[in-house]
C-alpha positions in Angstrom: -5.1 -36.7 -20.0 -3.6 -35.2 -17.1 -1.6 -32.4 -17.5 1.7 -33.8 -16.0 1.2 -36.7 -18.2 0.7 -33.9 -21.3 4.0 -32.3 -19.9 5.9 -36.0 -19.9 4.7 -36.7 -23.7 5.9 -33.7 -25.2 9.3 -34.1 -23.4 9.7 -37.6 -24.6 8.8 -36.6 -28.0 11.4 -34.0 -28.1 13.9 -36.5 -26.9 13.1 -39.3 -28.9 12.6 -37.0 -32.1 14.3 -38.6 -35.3 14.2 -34.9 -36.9 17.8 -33.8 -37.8 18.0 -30.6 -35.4 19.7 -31.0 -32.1 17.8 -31.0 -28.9 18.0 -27.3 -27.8 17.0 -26.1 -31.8 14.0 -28.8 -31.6 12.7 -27.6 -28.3 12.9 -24.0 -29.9 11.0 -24.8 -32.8 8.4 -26.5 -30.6 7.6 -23.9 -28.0 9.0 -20.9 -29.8 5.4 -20.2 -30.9 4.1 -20.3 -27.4 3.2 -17.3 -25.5 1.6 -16.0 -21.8 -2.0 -15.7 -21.4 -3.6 -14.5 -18.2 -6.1 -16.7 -16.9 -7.2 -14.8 -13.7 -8.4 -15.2 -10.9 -10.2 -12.1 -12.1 -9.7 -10.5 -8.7 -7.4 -8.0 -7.2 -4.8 -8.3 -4.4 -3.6 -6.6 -2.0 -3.2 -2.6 -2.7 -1.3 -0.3 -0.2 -0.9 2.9 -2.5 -3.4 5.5 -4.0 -3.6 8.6 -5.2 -6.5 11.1 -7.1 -6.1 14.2 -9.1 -8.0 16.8 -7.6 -8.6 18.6 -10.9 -9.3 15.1 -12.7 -12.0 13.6 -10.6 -12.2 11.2 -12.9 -8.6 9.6 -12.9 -6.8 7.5 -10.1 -4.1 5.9 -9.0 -3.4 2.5 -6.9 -0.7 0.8 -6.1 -0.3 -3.4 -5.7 2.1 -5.7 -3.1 2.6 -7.6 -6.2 1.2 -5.8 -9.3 2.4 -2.5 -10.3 0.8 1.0 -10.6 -2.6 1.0 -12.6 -4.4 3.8 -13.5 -8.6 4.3 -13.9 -9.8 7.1 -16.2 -13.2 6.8 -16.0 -14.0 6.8 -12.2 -12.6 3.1 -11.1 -15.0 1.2 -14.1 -11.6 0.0 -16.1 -8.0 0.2 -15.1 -4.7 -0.1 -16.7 -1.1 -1.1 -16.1 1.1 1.5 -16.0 4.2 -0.4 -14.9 4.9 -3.6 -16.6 7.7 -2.6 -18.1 9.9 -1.7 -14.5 12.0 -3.9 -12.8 9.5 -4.2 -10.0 6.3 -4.8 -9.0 6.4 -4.1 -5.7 4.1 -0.7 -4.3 4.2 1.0 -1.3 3.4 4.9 -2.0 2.0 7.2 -5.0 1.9 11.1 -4.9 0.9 12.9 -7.8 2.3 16.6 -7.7 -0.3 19.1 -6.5 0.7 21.7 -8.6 1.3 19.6 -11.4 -0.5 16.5 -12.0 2.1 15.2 -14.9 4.4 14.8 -12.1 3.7 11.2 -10.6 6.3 9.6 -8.0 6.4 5.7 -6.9 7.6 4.4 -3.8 8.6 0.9 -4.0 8.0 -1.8 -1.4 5.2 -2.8 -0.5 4.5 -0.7 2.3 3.3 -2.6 5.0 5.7 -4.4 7.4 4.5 -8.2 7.5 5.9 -11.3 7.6 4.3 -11.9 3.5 5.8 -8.9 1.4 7.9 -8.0 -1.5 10.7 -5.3 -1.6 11.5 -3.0 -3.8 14.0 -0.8 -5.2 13.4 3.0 -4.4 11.7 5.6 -5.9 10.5 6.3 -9.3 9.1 9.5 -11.1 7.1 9.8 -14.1 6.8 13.6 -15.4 4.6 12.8 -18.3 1.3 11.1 -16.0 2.5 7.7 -15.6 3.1 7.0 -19.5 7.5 6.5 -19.0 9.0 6.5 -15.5 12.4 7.4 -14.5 14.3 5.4 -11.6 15.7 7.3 -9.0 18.5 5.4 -7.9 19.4 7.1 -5.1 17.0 5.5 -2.5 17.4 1.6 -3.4 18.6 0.7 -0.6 15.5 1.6 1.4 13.6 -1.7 0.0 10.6 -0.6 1.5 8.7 2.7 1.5 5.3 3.6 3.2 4.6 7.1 2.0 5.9 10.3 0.1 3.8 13.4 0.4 4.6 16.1 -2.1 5.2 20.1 -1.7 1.3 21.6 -2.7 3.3 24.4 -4.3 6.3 22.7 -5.7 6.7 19.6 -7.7 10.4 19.2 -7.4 10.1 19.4 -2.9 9.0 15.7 -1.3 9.5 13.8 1.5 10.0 10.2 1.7 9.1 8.0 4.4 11.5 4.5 3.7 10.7 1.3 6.1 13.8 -0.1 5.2 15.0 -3.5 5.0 12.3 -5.7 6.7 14.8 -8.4 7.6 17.3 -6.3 9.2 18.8 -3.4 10.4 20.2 -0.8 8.0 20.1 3.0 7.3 18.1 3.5 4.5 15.3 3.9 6.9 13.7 7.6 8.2 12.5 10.6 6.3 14.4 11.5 2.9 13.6 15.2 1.5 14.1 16.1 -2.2 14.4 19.4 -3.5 15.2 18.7 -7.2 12.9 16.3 -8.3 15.3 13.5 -7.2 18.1 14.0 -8.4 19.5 13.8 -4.8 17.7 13.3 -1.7 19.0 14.5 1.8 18.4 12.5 5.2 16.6 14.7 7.2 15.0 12.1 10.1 16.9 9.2 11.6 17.3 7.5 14.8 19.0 4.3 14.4 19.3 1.2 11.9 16.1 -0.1 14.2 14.3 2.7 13.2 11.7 3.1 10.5 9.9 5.9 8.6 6.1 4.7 8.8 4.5 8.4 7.7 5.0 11.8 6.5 2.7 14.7 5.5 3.3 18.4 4.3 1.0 20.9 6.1 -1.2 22.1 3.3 -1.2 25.9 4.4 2.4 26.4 5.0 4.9 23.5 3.6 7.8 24.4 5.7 5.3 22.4 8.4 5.9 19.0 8.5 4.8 15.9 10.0 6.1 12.7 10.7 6.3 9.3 12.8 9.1 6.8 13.0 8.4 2.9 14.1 11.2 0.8 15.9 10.7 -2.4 14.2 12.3 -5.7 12.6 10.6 -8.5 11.3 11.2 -11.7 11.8 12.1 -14.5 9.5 9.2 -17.1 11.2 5.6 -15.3 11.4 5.7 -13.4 14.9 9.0 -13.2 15.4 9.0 -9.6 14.9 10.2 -7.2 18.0 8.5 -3.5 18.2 9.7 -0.9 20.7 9.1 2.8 21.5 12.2 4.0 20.0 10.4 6.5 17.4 7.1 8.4 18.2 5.7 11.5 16.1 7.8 14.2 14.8 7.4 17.6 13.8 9.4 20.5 11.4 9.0 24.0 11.3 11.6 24.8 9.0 10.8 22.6 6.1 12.7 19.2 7.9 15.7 20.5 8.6 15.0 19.7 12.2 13.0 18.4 14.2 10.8 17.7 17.4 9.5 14.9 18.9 5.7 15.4 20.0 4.8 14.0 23.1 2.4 15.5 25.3 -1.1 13.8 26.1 0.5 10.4 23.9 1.2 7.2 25.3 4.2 5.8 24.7 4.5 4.9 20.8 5.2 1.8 19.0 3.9 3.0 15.8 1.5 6.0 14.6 -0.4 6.9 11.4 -1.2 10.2 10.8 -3.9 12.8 8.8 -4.0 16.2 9.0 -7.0 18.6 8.1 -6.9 20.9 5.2 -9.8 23.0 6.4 -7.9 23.7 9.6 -4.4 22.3 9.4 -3.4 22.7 13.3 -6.2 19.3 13.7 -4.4 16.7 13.2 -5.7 12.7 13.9 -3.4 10.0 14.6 -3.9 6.2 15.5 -1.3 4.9 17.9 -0.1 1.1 18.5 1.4 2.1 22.4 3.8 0.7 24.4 4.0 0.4 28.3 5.6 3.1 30.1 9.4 2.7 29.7 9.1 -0.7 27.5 12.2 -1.7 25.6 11.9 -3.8 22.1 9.6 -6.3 22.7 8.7 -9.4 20.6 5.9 -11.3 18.7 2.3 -10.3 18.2 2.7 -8.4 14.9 4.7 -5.4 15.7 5.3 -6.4 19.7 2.4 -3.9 21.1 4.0 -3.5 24.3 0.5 -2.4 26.5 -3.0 -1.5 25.5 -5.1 -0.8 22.8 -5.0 1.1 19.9 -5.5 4.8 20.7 -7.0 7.3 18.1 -5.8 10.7 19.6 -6.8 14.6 18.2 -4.8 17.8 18.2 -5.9 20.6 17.8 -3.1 23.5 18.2 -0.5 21.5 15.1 0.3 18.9 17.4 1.6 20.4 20.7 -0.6 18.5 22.7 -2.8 15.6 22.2 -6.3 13.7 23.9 -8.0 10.8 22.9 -10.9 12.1 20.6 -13.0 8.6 21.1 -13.8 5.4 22.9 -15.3 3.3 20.2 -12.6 -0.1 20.0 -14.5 -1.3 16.7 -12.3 1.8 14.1 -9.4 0.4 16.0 -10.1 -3.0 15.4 -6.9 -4.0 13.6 -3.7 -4.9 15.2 -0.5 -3.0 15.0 3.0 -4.5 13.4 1.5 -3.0 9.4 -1.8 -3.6 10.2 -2.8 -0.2 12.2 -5.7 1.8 10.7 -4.9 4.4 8.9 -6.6 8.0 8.5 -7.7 10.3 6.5 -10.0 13.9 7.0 -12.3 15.0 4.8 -11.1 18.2 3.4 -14.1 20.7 3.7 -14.6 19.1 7.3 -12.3 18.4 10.2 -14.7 16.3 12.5 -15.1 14.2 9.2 -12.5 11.1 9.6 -12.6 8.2 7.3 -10.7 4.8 9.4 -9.2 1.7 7.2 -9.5 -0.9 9.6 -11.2 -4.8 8.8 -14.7 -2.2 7.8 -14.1 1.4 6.1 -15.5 3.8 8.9 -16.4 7.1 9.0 -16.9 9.6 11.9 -19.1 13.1 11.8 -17.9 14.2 15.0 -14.1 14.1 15.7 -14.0 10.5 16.7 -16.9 10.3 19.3 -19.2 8.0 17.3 -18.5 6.0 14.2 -20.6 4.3 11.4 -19.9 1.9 8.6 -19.7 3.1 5.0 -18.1 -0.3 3.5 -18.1 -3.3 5.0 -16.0 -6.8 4.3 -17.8 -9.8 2.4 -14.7 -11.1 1.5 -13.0 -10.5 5.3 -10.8 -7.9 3.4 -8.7 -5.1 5.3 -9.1 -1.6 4.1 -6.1 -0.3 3.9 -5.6 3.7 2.7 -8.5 5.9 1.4 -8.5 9.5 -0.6 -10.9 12.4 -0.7 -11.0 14.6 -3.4 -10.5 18.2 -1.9 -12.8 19.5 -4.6 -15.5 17.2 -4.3 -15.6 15.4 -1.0 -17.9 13.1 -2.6 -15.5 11.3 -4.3 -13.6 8.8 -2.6 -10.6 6.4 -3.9 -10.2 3.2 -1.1 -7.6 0.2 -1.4 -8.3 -3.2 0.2 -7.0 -6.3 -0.1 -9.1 -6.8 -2.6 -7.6 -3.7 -4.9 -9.3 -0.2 -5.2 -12.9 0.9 -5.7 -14.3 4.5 -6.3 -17.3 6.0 -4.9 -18.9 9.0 -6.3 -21.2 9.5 -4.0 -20.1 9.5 -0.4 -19.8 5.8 -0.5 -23.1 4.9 -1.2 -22.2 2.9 -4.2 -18.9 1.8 -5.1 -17.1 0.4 -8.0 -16.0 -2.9 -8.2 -12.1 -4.5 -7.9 -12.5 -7.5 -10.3 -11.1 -5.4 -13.1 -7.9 -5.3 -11.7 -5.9 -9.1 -12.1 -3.5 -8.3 -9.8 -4.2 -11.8 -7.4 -1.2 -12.4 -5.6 -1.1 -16.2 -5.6 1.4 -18.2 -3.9 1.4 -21.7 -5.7 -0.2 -23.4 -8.6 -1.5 -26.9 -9.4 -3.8 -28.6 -11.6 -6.8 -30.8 -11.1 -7.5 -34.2 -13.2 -11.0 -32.4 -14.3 -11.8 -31.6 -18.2 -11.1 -29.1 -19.4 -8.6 -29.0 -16.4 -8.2 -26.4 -13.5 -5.8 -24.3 -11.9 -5.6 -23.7 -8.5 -3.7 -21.5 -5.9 -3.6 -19.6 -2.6 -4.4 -15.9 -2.9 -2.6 -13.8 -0.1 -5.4 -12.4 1.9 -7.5 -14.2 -0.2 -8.5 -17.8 0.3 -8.0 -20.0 -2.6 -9.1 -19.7 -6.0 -9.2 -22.2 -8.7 -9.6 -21.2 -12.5 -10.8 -23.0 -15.4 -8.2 -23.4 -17.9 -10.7 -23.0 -20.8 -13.9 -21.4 -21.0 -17.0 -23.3 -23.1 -17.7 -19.6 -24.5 -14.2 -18.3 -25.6 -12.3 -15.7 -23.9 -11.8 -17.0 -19.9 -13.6 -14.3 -18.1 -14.9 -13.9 -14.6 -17.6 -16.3 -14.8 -14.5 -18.9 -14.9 -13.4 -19.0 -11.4 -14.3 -19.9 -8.2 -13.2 -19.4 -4.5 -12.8 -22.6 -3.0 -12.1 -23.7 0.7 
């Protein structure tokens, strides 16, 4: 029987029941018993946050579009939910405190300007790793939050880079610093209500050295019918992000930037750059409105004073702007070491001048933010669109993401086989359909299929 015809039968038997209990008690009784079950697809979605514990190689943090925080404690083989129980699913950012590893905060958002997200509501903060979280309500308006980097010497200090409202223009967009934990934040960076935060990151050697860049974006409510301009650029504090300077020299115009800094030698810093043409106002369409010319990926190497492109290779910089611009991140015993998220995960030996593969994409997935362990630059944390795997060993071998059912699927319907399926579009994803019973018990991974 089909399952719409399984749907009409028990609603005409509820209807048409001679049982003395009205119709609301007899639909209780009926269905009161019933309860959710998660089918799968035993695949992840889309992740945009991460974060390691230096001191616990073995535990890690990701963060989903659509599914929460989870946490792995045994080098990415299992993970668990850590926020099920919070308003939102939604995650853009997650910084565990240096100097104190109990101190966990959440960005919410998911992140990535696109025309497919989710918002959030702010800023969250767990002091006890990840086991109860506190809302910050100070920062809901910002909807949207890319990254918060942490003080390495004070858990209370961070800065918060908010996107804002992706629809339209508000405030609750540039760099927020907190100095108590969050109990009040302070706008420290801010152009206009155009004007997003896209990055921010503490210089590790002296935290009143801070980086960051701003993007002048708004997406539009039909795919590509977003407008970019080179209203922000990349920023620096030398008094702790009180004020600021705009960096400039050797740099094209910028649309939008993302930023890594080295912790071996913290005046190199790397930056991939979505440019715009030489006096360009707003533009539209294309996925952030990329103005002129390719992505850049540009090297400093006196804290940002001047910049040069450190490499020719287009293949690191093989993803578009508008959300979609690789991001960076140094290895920390090694400055000419630079891991690139783009449609492969890249790696560089030599400061940007040739590249090689380390992962590369069966499933046509975009990496999208990696992690090295400062203590063991083996160890490497990566988010896809396919959810987070763990190396251990340079990237040689990897853990898998089918242990994280975080599919972000934008439909469901059923088939007229037996024992019926379920089927759906995955963002990022193709299609996917799931049996709705397995012939040997629990429905596991062996159950579904890409289809299409």
């Amino acid at each position: 029987m089909q399952i719409s015809k399984i749907f009409k039968f028990l609603a005409i038997t509820i209807v048409g029941s001679a049982l003395p209990l009205t119709a609301a008690a007899q639909a209780s009784s009926t269905f009161g018993a019933m309860h959710w079950r998660e089918i799968g697809p035993t695949r992840a979605g889309r992740a945009r946050a991460l974060a390691g514990v230096p001191s616990q190689p073995n535990v890690f943090y990701i963060g989903f579009d659509n599914g929460g925080v989870w946490r792995s404690t045994d080098y990415g083989s299992t993970w668990h939910p850590l926020f099920d129980h919070e308003p939102t699913g939604s995650i853009g950012a997650i910084a565990v405190a240096p100097s104190d590893p109990n101190v966990i905060y959440v960005g919410s958002g998911a992140g990535i300007i696109r025309p497919d997200l989710s918002v959030g509501d702010g800023v969250y903060k767990s002091t006890d790793a990840g086991r109860t979280w506190t809302h910050l309500d100070a920062l809901r308006g910002t909807q949207m939050i890319a990254m918060i980097d942490v003080d390495p010497r004070d858990p209370n200090r961070f800065f918060v880079a908010a996107l804002g409202h992706p629809y339209g223009p508000n405030s609750d967009r540039g760099i927020f610093r907190s100095t108590d934990g969050g109990a009040t934040f302070e706008k420290v960076l801010f152009k206009d209500d155009y004007t997003s935060a896209n990055d921010v990151h503490i210089d590790p050697s002296n935290p009143s050295i801070v980086y960051a860049s701003l993007w002048q974006q708004q997406q539009g409510f039909y795919e590509n019918g977003e407008f970019g301009g080179t209203g922000g650029g990349i920023f620096k504090s030398t008094d702790g992000g009180t004020n600021w300077t705009q960096l400039t020299q050797g740099l094209p115009p910028v649309i939008e930037a993302n930023l890594a800094i080295s912790r071996s030698n913290p005046k190199v810093i790397y930056a991939t750059v979505a440019p715009g043409s030489t006096g360009a106002a707003a533009t539209r369409g294309g996925r952030g409105g990329r103005a002129g010319g390719a992505i850049g990926f540009y090297k400093s190497t006196d804290g940002g004073e001047s910049w040069a492109i450190a490499g020719h290779d287009p293949r690191p910089m093989g993803r578009i702007g508008g959300g979609d611009l690789p991001t960076i991140f140094v290895d920390p015993k090694d400055e000419n070491v630079v891991y690139d998220c783009s449609t492969v995960f890249w790696r560089t030996m030599d400061g940007g001048a040739t590249w090689s593969a380390v992962r590369g994409a069966p499933g046509g997935d975009d990496y999208q933010k990696s992690w090295v362990n400062p203590d063991n630059t083996n160890i490497i944390l990566l988010v896809s669109d396919q959810g987070g795997v763990v190396s251990p060993n340079r990237g040689q071998s990897w853990s898998n993401w089918y242990t994280q059912p975080t599919a972000a699927m934008y439909h469901v319907t059923a088939d007229n086989a037996f024992p019926y399926r379920l089927c759906g579009g995955q963002q990022d994803s193709g299609s996917a359909c799931v049996a709705s019973r397995s012939m040997d018990g629990e429905i596991t991974f062996h159950d579904w299929h890409p289809v299409n």
